[in-house]
Structure formats: C-alpha cells, structure tokens
C-alpha positions in Angstrom: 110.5 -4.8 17.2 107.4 -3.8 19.0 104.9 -5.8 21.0 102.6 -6.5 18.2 105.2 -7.5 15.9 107.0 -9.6 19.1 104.5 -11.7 19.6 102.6 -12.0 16.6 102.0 -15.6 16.9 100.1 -15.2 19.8 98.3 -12.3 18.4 97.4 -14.5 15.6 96.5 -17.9 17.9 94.4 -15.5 19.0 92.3 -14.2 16.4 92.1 -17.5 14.8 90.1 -18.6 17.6 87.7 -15.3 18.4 86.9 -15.3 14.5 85.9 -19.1 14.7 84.0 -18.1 18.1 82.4 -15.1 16.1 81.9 -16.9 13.4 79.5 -19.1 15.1 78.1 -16.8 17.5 76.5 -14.3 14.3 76.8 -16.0 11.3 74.3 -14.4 10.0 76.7 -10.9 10.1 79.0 -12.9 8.5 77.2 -14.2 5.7 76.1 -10.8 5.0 79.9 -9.4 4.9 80.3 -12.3 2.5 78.5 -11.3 0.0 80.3 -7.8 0.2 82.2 -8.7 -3.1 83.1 -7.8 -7.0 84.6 -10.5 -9.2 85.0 -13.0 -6.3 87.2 -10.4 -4.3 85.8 -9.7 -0.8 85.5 -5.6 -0.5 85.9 -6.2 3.5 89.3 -8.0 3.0 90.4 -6.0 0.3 90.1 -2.7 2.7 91.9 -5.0 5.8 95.0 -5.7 3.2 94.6 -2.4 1.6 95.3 -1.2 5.0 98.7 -3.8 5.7 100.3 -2.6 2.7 100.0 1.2 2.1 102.7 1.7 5.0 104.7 -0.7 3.3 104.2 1.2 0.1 105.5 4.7 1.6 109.2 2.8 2.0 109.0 2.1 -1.4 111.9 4.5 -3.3 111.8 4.4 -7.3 115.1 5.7 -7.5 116.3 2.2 -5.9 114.1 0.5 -7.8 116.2 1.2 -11.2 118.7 -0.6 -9.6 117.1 -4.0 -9.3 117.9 -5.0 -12.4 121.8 -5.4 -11.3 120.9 -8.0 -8.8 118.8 -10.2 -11.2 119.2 -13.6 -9.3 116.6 -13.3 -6.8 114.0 -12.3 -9.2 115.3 -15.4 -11.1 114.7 -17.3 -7.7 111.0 -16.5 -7.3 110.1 -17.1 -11.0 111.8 -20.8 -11.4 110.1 -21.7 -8.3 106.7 -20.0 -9.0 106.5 -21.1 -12.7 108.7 -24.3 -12.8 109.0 -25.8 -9.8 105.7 -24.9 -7.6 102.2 -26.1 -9.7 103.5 -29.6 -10.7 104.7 -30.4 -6.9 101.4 -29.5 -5.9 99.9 -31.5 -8.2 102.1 -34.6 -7.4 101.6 -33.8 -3.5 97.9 -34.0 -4.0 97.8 -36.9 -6.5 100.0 -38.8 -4.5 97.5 -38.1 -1.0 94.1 -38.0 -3.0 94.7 -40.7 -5.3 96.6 -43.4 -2.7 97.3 -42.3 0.6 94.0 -40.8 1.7 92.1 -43.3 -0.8 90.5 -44.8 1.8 88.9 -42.1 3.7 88.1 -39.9 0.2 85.6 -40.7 -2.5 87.3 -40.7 -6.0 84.9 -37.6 -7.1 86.1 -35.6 -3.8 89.7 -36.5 -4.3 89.6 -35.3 -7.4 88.2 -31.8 -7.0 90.8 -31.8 -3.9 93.4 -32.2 -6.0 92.2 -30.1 -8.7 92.2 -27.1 -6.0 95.5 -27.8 -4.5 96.5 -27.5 -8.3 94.5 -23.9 -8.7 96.4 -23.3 -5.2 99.8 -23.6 -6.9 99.1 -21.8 -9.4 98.7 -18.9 -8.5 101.4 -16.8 -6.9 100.8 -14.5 -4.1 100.1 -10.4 -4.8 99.0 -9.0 -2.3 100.3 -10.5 1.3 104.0 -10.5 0.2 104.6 -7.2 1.3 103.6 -8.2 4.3 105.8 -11.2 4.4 108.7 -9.1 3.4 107.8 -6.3 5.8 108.1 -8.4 8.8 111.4 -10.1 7.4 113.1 -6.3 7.1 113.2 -7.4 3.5 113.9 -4.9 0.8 110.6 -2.9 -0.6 111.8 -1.8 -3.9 112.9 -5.6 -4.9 109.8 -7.1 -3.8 107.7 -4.6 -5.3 109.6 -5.6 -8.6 109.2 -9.4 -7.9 105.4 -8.9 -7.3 104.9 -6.9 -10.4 106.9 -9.4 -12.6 104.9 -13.0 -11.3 101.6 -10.5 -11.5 102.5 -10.0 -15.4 103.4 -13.2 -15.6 100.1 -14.8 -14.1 98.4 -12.7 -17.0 99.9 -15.4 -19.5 100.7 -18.4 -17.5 98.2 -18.8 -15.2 95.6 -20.4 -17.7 97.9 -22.4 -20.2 99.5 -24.3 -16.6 96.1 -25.0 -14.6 94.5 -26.6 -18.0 97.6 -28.7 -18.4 97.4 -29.8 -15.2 94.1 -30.3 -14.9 93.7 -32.1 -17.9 90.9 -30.1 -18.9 91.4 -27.3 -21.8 88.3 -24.5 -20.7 89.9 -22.9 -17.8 88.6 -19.6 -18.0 90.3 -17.0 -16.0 88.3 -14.8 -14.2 89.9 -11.3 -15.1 87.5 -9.3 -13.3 89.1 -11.1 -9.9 92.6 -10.8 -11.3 92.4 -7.2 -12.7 90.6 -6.2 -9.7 93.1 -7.8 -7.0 96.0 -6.2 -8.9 94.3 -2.8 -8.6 92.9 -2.8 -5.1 96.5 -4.7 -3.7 99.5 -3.5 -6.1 98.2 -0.5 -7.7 96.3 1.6 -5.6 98.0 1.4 -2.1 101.5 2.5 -4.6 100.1 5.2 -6.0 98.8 6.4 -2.3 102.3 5.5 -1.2 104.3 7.6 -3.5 101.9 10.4 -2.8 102.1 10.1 0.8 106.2 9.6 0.6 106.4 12.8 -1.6 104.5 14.7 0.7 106.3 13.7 3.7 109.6 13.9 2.1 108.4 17.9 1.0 107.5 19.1 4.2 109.9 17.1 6.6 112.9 15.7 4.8 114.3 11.4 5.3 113.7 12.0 9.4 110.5 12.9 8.9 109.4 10.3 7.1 110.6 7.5 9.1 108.8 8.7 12.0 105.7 8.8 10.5 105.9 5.3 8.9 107.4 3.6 12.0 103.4 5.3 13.4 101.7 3.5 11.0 103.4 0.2 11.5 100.6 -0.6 14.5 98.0 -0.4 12.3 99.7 -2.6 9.7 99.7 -5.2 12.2 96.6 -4.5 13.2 95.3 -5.1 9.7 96.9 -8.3 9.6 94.9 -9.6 12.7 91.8 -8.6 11.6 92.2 -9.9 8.4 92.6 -13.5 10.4 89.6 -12.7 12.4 87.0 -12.0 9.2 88.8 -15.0 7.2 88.5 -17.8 10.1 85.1 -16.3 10.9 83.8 -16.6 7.8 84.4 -20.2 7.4 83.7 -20.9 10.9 80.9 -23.5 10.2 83.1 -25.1 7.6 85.6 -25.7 10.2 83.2 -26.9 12.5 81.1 -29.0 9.7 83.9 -30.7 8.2 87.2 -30.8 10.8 88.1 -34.0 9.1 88.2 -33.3 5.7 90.1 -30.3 6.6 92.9 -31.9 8.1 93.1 -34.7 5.0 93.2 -31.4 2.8 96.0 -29.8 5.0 98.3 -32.1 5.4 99.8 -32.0 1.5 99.3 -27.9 1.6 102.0 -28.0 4.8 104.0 -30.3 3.3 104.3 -28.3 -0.3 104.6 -24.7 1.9 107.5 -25.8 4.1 109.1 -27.9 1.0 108.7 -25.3 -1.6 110.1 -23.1 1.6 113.3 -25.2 2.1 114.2 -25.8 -1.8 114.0 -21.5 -2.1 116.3 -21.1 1.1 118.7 -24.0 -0.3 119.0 -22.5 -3.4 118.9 -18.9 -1.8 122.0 -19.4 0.3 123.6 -21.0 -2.6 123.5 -18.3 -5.2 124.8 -15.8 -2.7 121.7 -14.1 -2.2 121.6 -11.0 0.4 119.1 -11.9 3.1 117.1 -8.4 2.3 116.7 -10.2 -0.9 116.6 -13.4 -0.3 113.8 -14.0 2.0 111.3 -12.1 0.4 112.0 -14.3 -2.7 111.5 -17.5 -0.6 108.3 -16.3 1.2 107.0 -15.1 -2.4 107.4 -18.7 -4.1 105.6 -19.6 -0.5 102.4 -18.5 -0.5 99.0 -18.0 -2.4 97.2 -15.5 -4.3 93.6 -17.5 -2.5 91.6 -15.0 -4.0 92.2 -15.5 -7.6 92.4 -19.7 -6.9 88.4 -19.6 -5.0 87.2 -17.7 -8.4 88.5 -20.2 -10.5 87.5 -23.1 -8.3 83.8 -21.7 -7.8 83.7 -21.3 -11.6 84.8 -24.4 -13.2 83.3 -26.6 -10.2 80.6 -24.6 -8.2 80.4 -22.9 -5.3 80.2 -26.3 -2.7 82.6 -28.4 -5.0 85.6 -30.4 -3.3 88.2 -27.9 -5.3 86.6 -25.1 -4.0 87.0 -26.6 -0.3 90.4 -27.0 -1.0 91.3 -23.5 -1.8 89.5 -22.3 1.0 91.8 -24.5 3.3 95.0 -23.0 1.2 93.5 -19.7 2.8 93.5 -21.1 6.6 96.2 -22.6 6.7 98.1 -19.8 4.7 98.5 -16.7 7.6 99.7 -19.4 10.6 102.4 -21.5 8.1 103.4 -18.1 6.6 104.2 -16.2 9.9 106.0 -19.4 11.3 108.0 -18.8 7.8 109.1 -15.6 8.4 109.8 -16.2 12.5 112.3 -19.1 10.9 113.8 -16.5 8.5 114.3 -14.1 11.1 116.2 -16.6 13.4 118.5 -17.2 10.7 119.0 -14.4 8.9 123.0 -14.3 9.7 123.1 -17.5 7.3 123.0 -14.9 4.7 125.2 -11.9 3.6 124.6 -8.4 5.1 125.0 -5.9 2.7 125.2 -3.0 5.2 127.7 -1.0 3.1 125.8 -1.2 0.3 123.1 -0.4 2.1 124.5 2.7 4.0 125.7 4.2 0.8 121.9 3.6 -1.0 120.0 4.8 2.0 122.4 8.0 2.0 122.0 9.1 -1.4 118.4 8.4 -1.4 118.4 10.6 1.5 120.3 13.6 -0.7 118.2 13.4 -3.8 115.2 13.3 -1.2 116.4 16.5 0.5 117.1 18.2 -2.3 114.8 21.2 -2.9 113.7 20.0 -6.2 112.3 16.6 -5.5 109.6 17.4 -3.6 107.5 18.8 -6.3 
C-alpha cells in the first residue's frame, strides 16, 4: 500500500476539517460551485468521482465478467440486503429515534421530514463510490461492476414503488434526469474510457504494461477521493456550523443502520462461503448511499430547506468517514474469508494470453 492509501484516515480527518475551514472562510466561492449542477447532480463532484473511478475502470476485464454468473451468491447478497432488508430498517431506525427517543428535543413536523430522508437515504443504493470502496478492499472489479449495474437497473423499478410505501405518500416522482445522468457521468462514461484506455495499453505494451500504468494512476484516485471530502464538507460548512445539534440527533440512527446493515452482510457473507474479493465489495455495496439521487428527491417532494432534505445531506457527511472505517475493518479481517488464489492465478493467466495475443488489441 502506498502512503496515501496507508493513512487515509488521516488524509481524510484532514480534509474534513480544511473544507469546513474553507467553507467558512469563502462561502461565497462555494455557493457559486453549488450551483454548478444538472438534474440535482453537482458537475464539480461529478468530475472529482469521475476522476476516482476511471483507474478503477481500466482493471475492469469483460472476459472475466462472463464468468460472474457462476458465482451468483454475492450478487444475491447485495440485492436481499439493498431491496429487502435496508429501506425498512431505516425507516424503523428513524421512527423509532424521531418519533420516541429524540421526541423531546424534535418537533413532530421536523421528525417527520427526518425520517422521511433517512427513508430516501435507504433507498437508494450506492453507484458511483463503490468502486472506490471495492478498490481500496482489493475487491474484484468485474463482480462489482456487475453488482453496480444490477441494483442501478434495479433502482429504475424499485426505487419509486419502496419510497411511496414507506412514506406513506403515493406521488414520489423520481427525478430521472438525476438518476440517468448519475449513471452516465459515474457507471457509463468512466467504462467506456476504461476499456479504451485498457485496449490501448494492452496493444502497445502487453499485461506488464498495463499494470504499471494503472498502479500511476492510483495517486490521483486517492487524490480524487480527498478532494471530493474537501468540496462536500465545504459546501455545507455553515450547515454544520448553524445546526451542530440537529446534526448529531440525525447521525446517530444513520451510524447505527451503516455499521448494522454492515455486520448482518459480513454475517451472512462468511456464512455462504463467500471469497473475500467478493465478499466485501458486496457488504460495502448494501453499505452506502447513492446521496445524490436521495437530495433530488428530498428537495422535490419537500423543498430545498425541509427537515428530509437536511437529513440526506447528513447521509452524505457522515457517509466517506463511516465508509473508510468500513473498509479499514474489512481489510483487518480479510483472512476470515477464503482466498481463492488458485483460481485467481489461473484467471489472471489466461486473461493475460488472450490479452497478448496479437489479435485482441484491435
């Protein structure tokens, strides 16, 4: 591991608190690269995550990715916890808070539109930072890519029908601009600029080649990551500042949902078997967010300085810092799960003769 990815923690502690300072130093520069956006999704972060996954998208091989479908059960992991298991503990979590335990301190109209954004929150299943995630746990590229594209088609159907049930309200309208758009700046693009760039580096310098160049882009991955945190935490620097309290209230069920939605995947991850390539991606996927697509919804069906859209903001600071304490867990006990090094070897070596081959190149 290199020093960025070594201490990441730090590197994160960090730029959570220079984007609050920065925030508050210039907010005006901030506003102004807030309204930098299409459909709800942020141009300025979309080019910061654009930037953390391309690399990750050169590793990405679609001859493996046939072979996913022989090792079904960790897709079948991420999609009972994102579909069956994930939006109605949220919604418990924050009834149970909202409603009783934090009664006292919260008005019944903001616990409400709390709740109703923890709800949008776990909804939605995360697109775009999972490859990060699954990156920094050495997880396999081609599976994830597969588990990402599955939830996204997925979301297209379910995402609606859930959040009205939920929140017992039957004109959710799903902002397709944010979704279509997120999919295309996150999942499509950066692949189609990954298998160009693979091709190319694969034509002109063979396997060896390629790794080299990708292990030189894994700094600026990183580096992506981090500034991401900065522009995030800046932006909502005054909201921090303005409303510390109601921040915390709002946290506490979002930690409690991330590390116990976290826990039930590993569980049930080390009791189907799973490889740890495979199955820690498919925890850290029923993990986290897709923030951008729960904001939209929350700024539409309640307004822009509603309680719900508060609460998905929060679901976006707290997201990076829980998520990265996630992986360092994962990391540490990685030899709780099968190796499949063999497997592996014999994969990586024939993806390394087809790629050498004259003929694949063009």
């Amino acid at each position: 591991m290199g020093v960025f990815e070594r201490y990441l923690s730090i590197w994160v502690a960090l730029a959570i608190a220079l984007g609050v300072s920065l925030g508050l130093a210039a907010p005006g520069v901030f506003m102004w690269i807030a309204r930098l956006e299409v459909a709800h999704v942020n141009l300025v972060v979309a080019v910061l995550i654009w930037i953390m996954i391309y690399p990750m998208m050169i590793q990405i091989d679609f001859a493996a990715v046939r072979d996913v479908g022989a090792r079904p059960k960790g897709l079948l992991l991420t999609l009972t916890v994102n579909w069956l298991i994930k939006p109605f503990t949220m919604a418990a979590l924050g009834v149970l808070f909202f409603q009783h335990l934090f009664a006292p301190w919260v008005d019944p109209q903001s616990a409400n539109e709390y709740i109703a954004g923890m709800i949008l929150l776990g909804v939605a299943p995360c697109t775009a930072m999972v490859f990060v995630w699954s990156q920094l746990t050495r997880g396999d590229p081609n599976y994830t890519l597969v588990q990402v594209s599955v939830n996204d088609l997925i979301m297209v159907f379910a995402f609606a029908p859930i959040a009205a049930f939920l929140l017992g309200v039957t004109d959710v309208v799903v902002p397709w601009e944010t979704l279509l758009l997120s999919v295309l700046l996150y999942v499509v693009l950066p692949l189609v600029a990954g298998i160009l760039t693979r091709r190319t580096w694969l034509t002109t310098g063979g396997a060896d080649h390629l790794a080299r160049r990708v292990a030189t882009l894994k700094p600026a991955s990183v580096t992506g990551l981090i500034a991401t945190v900065v522009l995030l935490f800046a932006l909502q620097a005054e909201t921090i500042v303005r409303q510390p309290a109601v921040i915390a209230l709002i946290a506490v069920p979002l930690l409690l949902q991330t590390y116990g939605i976290f826990a039930l995947s590993y569980a049930a991850a080390r009791w189907m078997r799973l490889p740890y390539e495979i199955a820690a991606p498919a925890c850290l996927i029923g993990t986290s967010n897709f923030f951008e697509l729960a904001v939209a919804v929350a700024i539409s069906l309640f307004g822009l300085h509603s309680g719900a859209a508060l609460a998905t903001v929060v679901g976006v600071l707290v997201e990076v810092p829980v998520m990265l304490s996630l992986v360092a867990f994962a990391n540490r006990t990685r030899h709780w799960f099968a190796q499949h090094h063999a497997a592996a070897g014999r994969s990586l070596a024939a993806n390394r003769g087809s790629d050498q081959c004259p003929s694949s190149g063009a």
